[in-house]
VOBAGU-475921 format. One record per residue: residue in one letter; x, y, z of N, C-alpha, C in turn. Coordinates in pm, 1 decimal. Example, Ala and Ser with C-alpha at 12.3 -4.5 7.8 and 13.67 -1.06 7.14 Angstrom:
<recs>
+-------+----------+----------+----------+----------+----------+----------+----------+----------+----------+
: volum :     n_c1 :     n_c2 :     n_c3 :    ca_c1 :    ca_c2 :    ca_c3 :     c_c1 :     c_c2 :     c_c3 :
+-------+----------+----------+----------+----------+----------+----------+----------+----------+----------+
:     A :   1319.0 :   -569.0 :    780.0 :   1230.0 :   -450.0 :    780.0 :   1320.0 :   -330.0 :    780.0 :
:     S :   1285.0 :   -225.0 :    708.0 :   1367.0 :   -106.0 :    714.0 :   1290.0 :      3.0 :    787.0 :
+-------+----------+----------+----------+----------+----------+----------+----------+----------+----------+
</recs>
This chain:
<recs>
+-------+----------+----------+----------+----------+----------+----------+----------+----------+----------+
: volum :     n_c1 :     n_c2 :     n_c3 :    ca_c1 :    ca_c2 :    ca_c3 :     c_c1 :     c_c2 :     c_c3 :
+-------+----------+----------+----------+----------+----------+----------+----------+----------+----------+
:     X :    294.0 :  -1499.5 :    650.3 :    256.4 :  -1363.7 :    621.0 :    121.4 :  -1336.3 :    685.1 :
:     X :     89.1 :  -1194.4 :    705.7 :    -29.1 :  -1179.9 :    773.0 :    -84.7 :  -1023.0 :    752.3 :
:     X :   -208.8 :  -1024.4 :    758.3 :   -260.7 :   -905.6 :    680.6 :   -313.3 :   -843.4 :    811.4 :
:     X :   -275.8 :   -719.0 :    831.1 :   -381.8 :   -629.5 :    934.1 :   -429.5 :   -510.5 :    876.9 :
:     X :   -582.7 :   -474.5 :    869.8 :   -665.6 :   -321.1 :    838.6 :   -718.1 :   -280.7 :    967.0 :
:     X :   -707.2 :   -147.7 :    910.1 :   -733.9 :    -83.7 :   1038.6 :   -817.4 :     49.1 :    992.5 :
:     X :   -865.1 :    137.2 :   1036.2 :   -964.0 :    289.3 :    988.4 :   -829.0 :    375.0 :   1047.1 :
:     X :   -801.4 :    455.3 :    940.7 :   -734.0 :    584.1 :   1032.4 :   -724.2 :    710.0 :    939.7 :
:     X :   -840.0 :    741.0 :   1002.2 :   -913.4 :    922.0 :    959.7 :   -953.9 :    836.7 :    834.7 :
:     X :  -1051.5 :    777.2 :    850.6 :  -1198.6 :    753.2 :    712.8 :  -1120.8 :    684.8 :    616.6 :
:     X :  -1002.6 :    684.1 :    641.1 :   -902.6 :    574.9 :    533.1 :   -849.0 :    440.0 :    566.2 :
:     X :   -844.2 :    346.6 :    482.1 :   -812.6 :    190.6 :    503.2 :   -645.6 :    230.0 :    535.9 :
:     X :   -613.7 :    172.6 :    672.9 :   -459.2 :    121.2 :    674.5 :   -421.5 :    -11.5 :    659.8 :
:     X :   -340.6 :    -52.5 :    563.7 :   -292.6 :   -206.6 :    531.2 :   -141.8 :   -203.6 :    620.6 :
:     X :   -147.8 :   -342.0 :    714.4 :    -23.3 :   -403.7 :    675.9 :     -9.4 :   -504.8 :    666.2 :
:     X :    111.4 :   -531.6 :    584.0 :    158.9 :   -682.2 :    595.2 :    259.7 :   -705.6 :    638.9 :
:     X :    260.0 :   -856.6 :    694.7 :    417.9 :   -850.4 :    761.7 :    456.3 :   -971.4 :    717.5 :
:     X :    595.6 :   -986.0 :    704.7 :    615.8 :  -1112.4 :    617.3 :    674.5 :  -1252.1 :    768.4 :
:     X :    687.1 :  -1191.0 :    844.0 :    756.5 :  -1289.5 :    967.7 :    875.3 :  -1407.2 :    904.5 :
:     X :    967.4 :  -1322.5 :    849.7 :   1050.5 :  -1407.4 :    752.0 :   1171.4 :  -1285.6 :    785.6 :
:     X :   1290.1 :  -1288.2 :    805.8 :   1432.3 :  -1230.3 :    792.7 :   1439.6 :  -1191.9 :    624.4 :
:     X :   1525.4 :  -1100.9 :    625.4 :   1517.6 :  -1046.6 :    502.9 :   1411.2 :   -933.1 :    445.9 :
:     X :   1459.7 :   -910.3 :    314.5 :   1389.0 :   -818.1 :    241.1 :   1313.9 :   -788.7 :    147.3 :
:     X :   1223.8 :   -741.5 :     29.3 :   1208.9 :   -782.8 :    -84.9 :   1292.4 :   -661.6 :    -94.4 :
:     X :   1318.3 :   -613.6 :   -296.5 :   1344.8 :   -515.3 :   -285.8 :   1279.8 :   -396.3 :   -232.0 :
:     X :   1342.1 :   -307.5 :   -287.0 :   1222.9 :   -139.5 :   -259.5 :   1151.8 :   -124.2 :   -312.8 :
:     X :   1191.7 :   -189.4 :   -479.7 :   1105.0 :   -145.1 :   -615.3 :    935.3 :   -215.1 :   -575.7 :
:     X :    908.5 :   -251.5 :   -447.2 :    792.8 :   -311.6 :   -443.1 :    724.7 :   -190.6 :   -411.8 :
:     X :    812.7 :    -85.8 :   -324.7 :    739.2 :     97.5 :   -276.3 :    704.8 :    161.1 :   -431.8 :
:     X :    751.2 :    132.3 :   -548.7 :    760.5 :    213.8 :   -607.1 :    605.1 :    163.8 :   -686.6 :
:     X :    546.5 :     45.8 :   -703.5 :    480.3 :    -19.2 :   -783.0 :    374.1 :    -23.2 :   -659.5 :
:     X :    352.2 :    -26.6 :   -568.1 :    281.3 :     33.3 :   -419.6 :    219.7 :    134.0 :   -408.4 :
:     X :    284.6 :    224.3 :   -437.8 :    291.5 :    400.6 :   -469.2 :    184.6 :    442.3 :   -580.7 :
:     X :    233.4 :    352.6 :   -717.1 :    167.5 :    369.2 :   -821.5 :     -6.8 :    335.7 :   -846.6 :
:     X :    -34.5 :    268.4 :   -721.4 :   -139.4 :    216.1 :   -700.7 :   -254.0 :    385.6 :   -660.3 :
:     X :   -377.7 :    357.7 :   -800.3 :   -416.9 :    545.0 :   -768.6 :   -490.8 :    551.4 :   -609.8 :
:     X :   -533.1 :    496.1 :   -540.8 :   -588.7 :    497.4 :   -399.4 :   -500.6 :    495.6 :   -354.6 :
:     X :   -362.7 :    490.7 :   -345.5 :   -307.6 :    520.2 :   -200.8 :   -243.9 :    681.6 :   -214.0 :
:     X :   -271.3 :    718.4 :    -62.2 :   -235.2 :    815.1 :    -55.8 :    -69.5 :    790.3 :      9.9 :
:     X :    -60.1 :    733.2 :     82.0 :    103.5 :    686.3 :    116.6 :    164.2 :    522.3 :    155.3 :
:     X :    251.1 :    519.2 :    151.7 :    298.7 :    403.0 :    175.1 :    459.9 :    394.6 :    220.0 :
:     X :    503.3 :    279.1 :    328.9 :    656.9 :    263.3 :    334.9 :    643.2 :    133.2 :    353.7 :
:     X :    797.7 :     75.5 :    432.9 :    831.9 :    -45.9 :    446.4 :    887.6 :    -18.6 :    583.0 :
:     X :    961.2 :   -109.5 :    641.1 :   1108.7 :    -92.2 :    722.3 :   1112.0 :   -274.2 :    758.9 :
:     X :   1235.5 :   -273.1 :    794.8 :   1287.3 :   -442.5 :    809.6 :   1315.5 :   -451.2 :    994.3 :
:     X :   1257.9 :   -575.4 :   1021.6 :   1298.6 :   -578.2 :   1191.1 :   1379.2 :   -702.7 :   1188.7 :
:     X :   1455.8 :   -790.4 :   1272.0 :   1495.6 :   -904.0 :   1279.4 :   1386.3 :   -985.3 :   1238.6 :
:     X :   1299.2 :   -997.8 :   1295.3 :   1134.1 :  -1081.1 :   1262.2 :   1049.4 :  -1118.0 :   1142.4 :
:     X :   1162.3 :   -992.7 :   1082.2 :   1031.7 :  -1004.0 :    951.6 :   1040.4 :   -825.5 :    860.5 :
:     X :    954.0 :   -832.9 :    763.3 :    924.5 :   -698.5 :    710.9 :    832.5 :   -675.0 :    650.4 :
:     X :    792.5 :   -543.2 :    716.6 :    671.3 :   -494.0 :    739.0 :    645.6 :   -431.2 :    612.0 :
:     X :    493.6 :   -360.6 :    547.3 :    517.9 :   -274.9 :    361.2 :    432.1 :   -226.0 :    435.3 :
:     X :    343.3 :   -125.1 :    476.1 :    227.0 :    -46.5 :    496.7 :    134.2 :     20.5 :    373.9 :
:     X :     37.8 :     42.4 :    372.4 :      1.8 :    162.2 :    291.2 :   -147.6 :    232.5 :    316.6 :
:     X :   -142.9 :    348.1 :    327.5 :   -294.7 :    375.9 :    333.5 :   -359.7 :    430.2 :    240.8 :
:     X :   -477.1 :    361.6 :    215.2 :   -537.6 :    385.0 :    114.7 :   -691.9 :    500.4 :    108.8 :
:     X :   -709.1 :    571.0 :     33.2 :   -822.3 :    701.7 :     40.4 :   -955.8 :    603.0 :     10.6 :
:     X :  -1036.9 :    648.3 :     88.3 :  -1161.3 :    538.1 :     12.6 :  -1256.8 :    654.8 :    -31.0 :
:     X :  -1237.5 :    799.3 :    -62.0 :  -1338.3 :    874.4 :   -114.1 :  -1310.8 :    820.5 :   -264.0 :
:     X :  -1450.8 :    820.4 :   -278.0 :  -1497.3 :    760.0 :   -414.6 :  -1419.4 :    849.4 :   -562.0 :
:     X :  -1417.0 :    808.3 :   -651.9 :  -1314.9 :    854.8 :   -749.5 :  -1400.5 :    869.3 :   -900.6 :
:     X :  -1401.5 :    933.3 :   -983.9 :  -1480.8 :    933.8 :  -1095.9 :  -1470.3 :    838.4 :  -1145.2 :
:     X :  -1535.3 :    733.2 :  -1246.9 :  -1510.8 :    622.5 :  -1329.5 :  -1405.0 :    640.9 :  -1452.8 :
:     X :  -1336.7 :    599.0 :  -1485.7 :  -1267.8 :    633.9 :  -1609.0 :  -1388.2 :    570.1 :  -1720.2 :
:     X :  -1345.9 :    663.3 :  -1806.1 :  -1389.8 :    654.5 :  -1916.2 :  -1297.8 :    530.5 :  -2013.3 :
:     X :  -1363.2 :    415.0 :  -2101.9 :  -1309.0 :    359.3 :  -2162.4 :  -1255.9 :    430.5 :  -2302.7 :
:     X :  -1106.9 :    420.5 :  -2334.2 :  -1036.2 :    474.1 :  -2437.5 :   -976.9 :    648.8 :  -2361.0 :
:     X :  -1065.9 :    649.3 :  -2297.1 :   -993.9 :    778.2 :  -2223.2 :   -823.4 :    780.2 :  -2208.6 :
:     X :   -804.3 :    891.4 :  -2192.3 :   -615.2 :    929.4 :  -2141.6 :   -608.3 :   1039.2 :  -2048.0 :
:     X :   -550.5 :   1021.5 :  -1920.1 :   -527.2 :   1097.2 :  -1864.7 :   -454.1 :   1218.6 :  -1864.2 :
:     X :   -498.5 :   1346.6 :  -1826.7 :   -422.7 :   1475.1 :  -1868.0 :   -271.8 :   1532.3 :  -1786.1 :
+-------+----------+----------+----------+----------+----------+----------+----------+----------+----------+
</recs>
């Protein structure tokens, strides 16, 4: 496996690539997704391996408050 970042427009791009045949499931996009810094994310499968992307916002975010709940 192997990790590449990159800047694209003031935001972190991740990928990973697994250099392994096969897949994980999808449900890994969905738990990916859920992550609050990213603004997007996919996958796709090559013979070689499979790729998950995601880019992440790095403008700074308010602190949560402890015991807080979101509205």
């Amino acid at each position: 496996m192997s990790l590449h970042l990159a800047d694209q427009d003031r935001k972190i791009l991740m990928v990973a690539l697994s250099h392994r045949p096969g897949a994980p499931e999808d449900a890994v996009l969905a738990e990916l997704a859920a992550v609050r810094a990213v603004d997007s994310c996919g996958t796709d499968a090559a013979p070689d391996g499979r790729r998950v992307w995601a880019l992440l916002d790095t403008t700074p975010r308010p602190r949560r408050t402890p015991g807080a709940t979101a509205a």
